[in-house]
MMTF fields as JSON, N, C-alpha, C and O atoms, coordinates in Angstrom:
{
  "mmtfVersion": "1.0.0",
  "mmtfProducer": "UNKNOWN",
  "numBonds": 483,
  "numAtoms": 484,
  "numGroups": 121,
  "numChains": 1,
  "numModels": 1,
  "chainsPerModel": [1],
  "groupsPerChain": [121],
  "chainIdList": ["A"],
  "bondAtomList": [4, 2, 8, 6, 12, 10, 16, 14, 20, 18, 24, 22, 28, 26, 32, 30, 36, 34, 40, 38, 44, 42, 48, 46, 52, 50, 56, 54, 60, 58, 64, 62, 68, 66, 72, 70, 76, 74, 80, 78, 84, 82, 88, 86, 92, 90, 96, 94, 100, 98, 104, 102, 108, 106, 112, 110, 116, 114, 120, 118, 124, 122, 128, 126, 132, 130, 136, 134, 140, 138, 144, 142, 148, 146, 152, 150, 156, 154, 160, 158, 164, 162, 168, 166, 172, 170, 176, 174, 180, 178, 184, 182, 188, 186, 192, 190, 196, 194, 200, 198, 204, 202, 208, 206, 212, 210, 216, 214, 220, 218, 224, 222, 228, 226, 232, 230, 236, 234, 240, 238, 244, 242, 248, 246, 252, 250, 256, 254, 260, 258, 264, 262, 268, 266, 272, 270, 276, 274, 280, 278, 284, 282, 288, 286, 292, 290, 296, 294, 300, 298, 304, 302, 308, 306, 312, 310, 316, 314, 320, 318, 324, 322, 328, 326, 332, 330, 336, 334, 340, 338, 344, 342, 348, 346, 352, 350, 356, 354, 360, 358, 364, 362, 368, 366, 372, 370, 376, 374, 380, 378, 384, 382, 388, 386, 392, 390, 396, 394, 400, 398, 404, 402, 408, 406, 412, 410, 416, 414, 420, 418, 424, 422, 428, 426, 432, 430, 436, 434, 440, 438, 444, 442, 448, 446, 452, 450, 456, 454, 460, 458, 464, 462, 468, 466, 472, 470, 476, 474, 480, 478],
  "bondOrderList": [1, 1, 1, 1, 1, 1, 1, 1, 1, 1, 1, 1, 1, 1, 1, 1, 1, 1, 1, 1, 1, 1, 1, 1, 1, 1, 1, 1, 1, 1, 1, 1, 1, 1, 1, 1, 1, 1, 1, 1, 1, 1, 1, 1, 1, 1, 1, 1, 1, 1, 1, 1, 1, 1, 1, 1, 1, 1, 1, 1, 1, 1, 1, 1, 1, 1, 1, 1, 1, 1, 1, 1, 1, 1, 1, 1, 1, 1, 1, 1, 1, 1, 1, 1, 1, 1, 1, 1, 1, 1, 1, 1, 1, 1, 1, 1, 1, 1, 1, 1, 1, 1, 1, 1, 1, 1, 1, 1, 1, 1, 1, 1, 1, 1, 1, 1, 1, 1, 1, 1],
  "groupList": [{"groupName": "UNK", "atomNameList": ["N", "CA", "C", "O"], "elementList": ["N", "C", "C", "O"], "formalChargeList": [0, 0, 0, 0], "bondAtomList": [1, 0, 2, 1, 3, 2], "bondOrderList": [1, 1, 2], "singleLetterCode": "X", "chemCompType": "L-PEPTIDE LINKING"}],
  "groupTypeList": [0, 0, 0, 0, 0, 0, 0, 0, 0, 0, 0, 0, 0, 0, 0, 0, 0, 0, 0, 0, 0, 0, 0, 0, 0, 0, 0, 0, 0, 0, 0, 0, 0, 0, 0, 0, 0, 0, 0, 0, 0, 0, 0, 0, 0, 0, 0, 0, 0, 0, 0, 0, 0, 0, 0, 0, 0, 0, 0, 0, 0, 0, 0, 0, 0, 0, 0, 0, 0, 0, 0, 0, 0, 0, 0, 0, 0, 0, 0, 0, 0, 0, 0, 0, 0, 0, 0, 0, 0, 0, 0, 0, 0, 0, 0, 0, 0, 0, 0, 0, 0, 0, 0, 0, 0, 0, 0, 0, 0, 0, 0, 0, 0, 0, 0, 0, 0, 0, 0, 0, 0],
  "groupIdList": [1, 2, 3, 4, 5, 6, 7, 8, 9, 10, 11, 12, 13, 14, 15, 16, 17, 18, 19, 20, 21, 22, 23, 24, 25, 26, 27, 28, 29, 30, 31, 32, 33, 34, 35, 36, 37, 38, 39, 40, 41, 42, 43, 44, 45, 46, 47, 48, 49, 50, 51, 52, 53, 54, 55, 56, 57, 58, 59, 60, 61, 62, 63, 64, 65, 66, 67, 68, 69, 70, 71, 72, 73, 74, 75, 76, 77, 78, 79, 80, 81, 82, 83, 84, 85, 86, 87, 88, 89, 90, 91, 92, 93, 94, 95, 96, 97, 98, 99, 100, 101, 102, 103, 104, 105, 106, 107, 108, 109, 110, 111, 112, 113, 114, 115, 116, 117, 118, 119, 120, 121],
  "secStructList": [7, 7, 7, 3, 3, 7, 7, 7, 1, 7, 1, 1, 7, 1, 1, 7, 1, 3, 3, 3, 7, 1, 1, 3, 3, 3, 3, 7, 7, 7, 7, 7, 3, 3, 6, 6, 3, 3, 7, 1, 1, 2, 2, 2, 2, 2, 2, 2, 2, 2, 2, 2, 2, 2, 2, 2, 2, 2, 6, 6, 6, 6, 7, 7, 4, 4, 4, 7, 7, 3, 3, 3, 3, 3, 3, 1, 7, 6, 6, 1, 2, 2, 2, 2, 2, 2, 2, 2, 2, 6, 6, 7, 7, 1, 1, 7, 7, 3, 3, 3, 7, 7, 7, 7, 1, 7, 7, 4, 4, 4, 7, 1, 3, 3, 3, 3, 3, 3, 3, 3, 7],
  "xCoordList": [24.985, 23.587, 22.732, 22.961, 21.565, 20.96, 19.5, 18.961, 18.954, 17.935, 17.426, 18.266, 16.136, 15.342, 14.464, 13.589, 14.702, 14.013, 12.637, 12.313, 11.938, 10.786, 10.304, 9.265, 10.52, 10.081, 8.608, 8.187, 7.548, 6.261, 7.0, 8.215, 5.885, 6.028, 5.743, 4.75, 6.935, 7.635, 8.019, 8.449, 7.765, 8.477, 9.773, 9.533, 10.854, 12.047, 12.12, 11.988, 12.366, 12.678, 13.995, 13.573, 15.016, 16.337, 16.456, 17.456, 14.825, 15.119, 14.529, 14.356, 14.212, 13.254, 12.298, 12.68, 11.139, 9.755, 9.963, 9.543, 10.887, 10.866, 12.068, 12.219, 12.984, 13.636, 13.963, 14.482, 13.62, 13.237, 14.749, 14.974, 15.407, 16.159, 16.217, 16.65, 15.719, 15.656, 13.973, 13.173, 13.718, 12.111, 12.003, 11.219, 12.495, 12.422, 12.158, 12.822, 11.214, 10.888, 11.202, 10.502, 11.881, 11.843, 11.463, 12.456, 10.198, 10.068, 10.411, 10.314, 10.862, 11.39, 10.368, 9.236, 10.589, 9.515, 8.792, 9.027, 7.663, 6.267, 5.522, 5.32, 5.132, 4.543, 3.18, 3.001, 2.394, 0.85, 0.589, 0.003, 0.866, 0.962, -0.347, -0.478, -1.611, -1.795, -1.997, -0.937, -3.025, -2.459, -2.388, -2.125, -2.669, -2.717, -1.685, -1.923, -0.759, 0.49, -0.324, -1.546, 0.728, 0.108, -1.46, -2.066, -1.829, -3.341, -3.784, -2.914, -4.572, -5.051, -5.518, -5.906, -5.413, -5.834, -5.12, -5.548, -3.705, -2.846, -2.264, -2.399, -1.685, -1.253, -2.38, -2.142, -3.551, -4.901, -4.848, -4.683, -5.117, -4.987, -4.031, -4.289, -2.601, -1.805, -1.143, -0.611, -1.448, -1.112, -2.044, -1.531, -3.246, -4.421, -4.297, -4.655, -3.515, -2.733, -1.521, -1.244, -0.982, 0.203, 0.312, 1.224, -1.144, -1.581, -1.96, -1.551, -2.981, -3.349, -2.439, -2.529, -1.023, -0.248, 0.651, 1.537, 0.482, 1.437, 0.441, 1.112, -0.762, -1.099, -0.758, -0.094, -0.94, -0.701, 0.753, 1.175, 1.426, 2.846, 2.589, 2.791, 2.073, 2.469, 1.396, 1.779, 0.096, -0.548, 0.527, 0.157, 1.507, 2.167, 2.952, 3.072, 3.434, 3.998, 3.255, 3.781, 2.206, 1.054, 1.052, 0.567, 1.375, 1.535, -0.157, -1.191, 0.075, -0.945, -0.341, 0.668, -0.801, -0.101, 0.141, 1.346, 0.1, 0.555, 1.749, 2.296, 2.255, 3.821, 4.882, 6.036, 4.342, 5.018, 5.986, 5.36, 6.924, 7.406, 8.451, 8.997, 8.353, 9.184, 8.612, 8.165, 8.548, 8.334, 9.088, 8.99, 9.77, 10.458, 9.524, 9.289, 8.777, 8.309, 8.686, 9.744, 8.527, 9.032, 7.87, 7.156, 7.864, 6.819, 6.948, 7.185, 6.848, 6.994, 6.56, 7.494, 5.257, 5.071, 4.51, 3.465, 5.245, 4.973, 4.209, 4.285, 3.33, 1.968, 1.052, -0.071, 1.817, 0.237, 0.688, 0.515, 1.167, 2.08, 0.758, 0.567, -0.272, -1.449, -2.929, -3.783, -2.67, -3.527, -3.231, -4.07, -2.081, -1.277, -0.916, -0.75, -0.813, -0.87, -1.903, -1.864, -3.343, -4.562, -4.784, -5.55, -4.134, -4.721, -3.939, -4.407, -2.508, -1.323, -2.093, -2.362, -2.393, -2.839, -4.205, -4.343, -5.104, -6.131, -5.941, -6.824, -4.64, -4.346, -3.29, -2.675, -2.943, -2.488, -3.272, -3.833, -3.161, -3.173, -2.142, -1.075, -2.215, -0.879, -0.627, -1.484, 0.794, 1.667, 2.152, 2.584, 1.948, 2.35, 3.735, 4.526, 3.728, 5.511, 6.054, 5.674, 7.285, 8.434, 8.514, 8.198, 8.95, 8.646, 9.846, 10.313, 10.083, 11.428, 10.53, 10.251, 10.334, 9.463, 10.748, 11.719, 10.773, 11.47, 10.991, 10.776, 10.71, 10.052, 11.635, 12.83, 10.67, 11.78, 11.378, 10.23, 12.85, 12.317, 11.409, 10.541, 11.854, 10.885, 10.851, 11.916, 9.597, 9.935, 9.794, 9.592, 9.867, 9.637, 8.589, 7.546, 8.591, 7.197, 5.996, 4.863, 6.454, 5.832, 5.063, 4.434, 5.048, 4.159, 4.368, 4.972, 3.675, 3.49, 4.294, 4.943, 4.279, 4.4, 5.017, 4.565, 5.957, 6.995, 6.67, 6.0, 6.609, 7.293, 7.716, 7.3, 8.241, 9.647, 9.112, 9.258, 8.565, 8.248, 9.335, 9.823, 9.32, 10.192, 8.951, 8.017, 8.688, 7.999, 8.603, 9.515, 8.175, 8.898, 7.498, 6.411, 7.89, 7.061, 6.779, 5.649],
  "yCoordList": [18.432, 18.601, 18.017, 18.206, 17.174, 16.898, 17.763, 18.328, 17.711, 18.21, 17.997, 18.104, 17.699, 17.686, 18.692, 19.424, 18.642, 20.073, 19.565, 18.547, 20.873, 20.52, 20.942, 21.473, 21.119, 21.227, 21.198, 20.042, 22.228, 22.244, 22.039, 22.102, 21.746, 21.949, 23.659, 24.204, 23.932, 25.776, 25.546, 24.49, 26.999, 28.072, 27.526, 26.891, 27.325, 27.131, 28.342, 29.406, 28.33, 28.658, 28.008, 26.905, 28.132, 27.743, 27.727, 27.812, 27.554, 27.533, 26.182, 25.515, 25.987, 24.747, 25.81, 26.952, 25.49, 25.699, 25.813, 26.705, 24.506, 24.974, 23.691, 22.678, 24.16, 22.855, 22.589, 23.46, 21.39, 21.211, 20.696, 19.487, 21.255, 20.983, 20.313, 20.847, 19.271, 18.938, 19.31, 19.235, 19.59, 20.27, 21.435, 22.139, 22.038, 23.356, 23.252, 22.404, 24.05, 23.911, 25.489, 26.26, 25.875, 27.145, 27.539, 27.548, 27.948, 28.222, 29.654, 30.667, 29.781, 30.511, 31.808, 31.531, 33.01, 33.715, 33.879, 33.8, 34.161, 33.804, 34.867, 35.936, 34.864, 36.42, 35.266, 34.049, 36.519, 35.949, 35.754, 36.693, 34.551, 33.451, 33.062, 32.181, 33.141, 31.821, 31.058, 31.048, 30.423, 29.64, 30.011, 29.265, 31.639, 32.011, 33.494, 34.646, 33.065, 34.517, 35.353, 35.393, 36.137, 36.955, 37.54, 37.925, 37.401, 37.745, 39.254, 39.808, 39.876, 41.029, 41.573, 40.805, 42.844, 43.158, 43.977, 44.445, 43.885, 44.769, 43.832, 42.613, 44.577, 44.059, 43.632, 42.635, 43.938, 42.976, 41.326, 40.397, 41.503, 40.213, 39.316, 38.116, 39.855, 39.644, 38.564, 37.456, 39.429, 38.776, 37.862, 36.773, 37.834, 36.959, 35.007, 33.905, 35.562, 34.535, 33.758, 32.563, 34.566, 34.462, 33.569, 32.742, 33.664, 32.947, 31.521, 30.447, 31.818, 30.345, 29.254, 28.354, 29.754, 29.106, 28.793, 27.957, 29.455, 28.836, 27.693, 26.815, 27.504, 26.673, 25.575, 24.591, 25.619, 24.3, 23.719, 22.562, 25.075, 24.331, 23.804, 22.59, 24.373, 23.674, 22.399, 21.429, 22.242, 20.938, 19.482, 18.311, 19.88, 19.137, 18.169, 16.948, 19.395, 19.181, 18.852, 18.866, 18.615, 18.174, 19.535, 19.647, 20.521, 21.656, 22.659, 22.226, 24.045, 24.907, 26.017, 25.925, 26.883, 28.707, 28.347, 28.517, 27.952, 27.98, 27.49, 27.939, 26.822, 25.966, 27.262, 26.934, 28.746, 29.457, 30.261, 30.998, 30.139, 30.878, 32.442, 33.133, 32.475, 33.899, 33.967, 32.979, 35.34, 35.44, 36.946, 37.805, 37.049, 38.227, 38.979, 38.121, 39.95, 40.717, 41.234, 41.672, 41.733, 42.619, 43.253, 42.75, 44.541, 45.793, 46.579, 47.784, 46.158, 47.57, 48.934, 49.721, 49.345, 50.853, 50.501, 49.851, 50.955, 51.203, 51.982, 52.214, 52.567, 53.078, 52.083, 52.272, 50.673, 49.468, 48.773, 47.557, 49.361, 48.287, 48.359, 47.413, 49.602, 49.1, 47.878, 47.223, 48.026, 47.194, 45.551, 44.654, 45.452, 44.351, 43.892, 42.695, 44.61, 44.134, 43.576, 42.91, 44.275, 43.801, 42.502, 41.699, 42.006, 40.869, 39.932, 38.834, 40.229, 39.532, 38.984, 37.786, 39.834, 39.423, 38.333, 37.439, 38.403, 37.673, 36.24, 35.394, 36.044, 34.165, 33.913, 32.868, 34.452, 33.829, 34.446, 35.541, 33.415, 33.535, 33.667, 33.21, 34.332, 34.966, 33.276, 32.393, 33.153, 34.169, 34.532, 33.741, 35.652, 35.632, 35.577, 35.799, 35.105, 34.916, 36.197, 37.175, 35.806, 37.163, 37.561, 36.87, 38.703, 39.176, 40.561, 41.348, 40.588, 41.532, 42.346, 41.755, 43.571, 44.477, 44.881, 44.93, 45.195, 45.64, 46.448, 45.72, 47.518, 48.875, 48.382, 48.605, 47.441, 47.149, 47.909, 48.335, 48.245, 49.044, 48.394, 48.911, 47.071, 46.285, 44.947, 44.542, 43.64, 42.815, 42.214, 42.949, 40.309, 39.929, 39.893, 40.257, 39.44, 39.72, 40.504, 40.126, 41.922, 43.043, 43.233, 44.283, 42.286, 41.719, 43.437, 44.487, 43.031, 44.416, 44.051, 44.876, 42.211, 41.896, 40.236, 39.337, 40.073, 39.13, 38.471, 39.394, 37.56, 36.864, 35.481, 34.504, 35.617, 34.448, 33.675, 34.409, 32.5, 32.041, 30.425, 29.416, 30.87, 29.499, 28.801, 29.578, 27.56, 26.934, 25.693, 24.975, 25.547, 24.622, 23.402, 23.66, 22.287, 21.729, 20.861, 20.443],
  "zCoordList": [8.994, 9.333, 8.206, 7.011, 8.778, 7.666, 7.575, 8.527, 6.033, 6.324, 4.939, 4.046, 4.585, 3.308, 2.403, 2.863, 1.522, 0.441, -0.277, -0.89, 0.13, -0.79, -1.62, -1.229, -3.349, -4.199, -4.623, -4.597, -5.062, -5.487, -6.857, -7.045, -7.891, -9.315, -10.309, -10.791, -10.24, -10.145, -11.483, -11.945, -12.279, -13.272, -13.088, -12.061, -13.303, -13.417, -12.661, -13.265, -11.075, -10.311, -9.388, -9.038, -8.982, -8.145, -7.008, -6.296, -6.664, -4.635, -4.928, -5.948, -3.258, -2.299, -1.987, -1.728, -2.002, -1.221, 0.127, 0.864, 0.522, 1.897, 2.206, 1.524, 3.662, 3.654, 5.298, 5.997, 5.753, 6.83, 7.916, 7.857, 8.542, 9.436, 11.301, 12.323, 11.117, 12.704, 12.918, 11.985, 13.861, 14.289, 13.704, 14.34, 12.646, 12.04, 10.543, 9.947, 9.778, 8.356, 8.134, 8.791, 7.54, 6.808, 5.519, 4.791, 4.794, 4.109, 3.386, 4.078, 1.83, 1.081, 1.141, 1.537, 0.841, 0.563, -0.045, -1.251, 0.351, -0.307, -1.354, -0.778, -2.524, -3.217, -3.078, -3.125, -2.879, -3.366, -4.5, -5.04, -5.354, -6.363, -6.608, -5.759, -7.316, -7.179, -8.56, -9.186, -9.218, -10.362, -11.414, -12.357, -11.559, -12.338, -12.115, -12.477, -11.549, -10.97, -10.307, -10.169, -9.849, -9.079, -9.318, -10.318, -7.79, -7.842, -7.567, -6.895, -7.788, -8.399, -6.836, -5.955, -6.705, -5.553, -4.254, -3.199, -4.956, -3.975, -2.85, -2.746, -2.156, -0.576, -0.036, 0.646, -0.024, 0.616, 0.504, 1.294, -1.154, -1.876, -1.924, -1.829, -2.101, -2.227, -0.845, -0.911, 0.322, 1.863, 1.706, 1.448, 1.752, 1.832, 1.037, 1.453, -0.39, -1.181, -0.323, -0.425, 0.397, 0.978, 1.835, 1.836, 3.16, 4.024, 3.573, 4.012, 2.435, 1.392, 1.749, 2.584, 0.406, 0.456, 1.396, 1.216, 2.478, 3.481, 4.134, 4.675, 4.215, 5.419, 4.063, 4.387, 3.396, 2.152, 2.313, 2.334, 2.429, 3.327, 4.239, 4.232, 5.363, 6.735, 6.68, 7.334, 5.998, 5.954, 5.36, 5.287, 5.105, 3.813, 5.281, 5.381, 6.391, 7.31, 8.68, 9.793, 8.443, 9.811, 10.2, 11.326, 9.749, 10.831, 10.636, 10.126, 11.231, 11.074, 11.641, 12.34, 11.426, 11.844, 12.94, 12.753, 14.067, 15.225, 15.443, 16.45, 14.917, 14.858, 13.924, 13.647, 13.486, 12.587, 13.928, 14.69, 14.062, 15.079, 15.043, 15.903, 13.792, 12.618, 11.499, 10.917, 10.993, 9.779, 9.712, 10.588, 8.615, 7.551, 6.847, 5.997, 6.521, 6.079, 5.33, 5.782, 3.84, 2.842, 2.062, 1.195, 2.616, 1.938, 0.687, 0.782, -0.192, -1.686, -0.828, -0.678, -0.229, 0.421, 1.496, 1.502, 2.758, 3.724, 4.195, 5.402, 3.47, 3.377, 3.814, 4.281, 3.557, 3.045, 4.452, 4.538, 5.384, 6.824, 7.796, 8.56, 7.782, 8.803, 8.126, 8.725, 6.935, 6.243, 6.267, 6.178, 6.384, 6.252, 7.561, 7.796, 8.249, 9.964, 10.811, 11.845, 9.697, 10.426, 9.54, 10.073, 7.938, 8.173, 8.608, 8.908, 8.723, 9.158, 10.711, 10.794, 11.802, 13.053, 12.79, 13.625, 11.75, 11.744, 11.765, 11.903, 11.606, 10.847, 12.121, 11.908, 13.199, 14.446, 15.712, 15.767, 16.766, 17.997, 18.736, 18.326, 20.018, 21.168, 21.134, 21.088, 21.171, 21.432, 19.665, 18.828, 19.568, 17.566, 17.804, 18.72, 16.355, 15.941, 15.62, 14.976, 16.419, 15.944, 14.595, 13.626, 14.581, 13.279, 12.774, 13.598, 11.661, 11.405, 9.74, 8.697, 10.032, 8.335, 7.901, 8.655, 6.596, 5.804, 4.864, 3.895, 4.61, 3.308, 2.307, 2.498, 0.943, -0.253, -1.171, -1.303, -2.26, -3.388, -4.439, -5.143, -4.358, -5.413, -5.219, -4.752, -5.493, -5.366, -6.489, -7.455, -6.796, -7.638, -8.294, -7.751, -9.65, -10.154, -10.112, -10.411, -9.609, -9.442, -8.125, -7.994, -7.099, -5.9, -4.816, -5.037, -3.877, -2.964, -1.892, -1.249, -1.541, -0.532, -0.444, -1.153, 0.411, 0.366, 1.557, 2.02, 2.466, 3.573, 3.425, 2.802, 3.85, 4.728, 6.012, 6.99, 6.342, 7.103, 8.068, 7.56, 9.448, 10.149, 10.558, 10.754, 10.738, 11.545, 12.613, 12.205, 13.651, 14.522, 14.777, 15.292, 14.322, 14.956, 16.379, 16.633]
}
């Protein structure tokens, strides 16, 4: 199978950004990053960063949220899952992408909030 990796300019980090197989791009999971690490603000902020950087992915790929057809979810407190649902729904239209939550004990770099995004174009 072939398929190509895409590297941003990263921390000595050991993934791909994202790596594209056939009509499918899967990107790595996402912490709300932005150029100055994680951004301040909780799971609000944090998702809000999250969204940022993904359309910067999918622009890279002609794409836009609508071509996202999965995303993985990973919660530090599931306390923060109705806050995060309302802005999660704000950045798609029906039909939304499938979707799998997970309540984690911790993530990287201290973040609230993780996802994992497929896109099909």
């Amino acid at each position: 199978m072939k398929y190509k990796t895409v590297n941003k300019e990263k921390k000595n980090t050991p993934y791909s950004d994202a790596v594209e197989i056939g009509d499918f791009i899967q990107f790595s999971g996402m912490l709300g990053l932005g150029e100055n690490g994680l951004v301040d603000g909780g799971v609000e902020a944090e998702t809000h960063q999250i969204f940022k950087n993904l359309k910067d992915g999918l622009n890279y790929y002609d794409l836009d949220y609508s071509n996202v057809v999965k995303s993985l979810v990973m919660l530090k407190n599931m306390d923060d899952f109705p806050k995060f649902n309302e802005i999660y729904v704000s950045y798609f239209n029906e039909p939304l992408p499938v979707r799998s939550s997970f309540g984690v004990t911790d993530l990287a770099m201290g973040g609230c909030v993780e996802i994992e995004f497929l896109a099909h174009k």
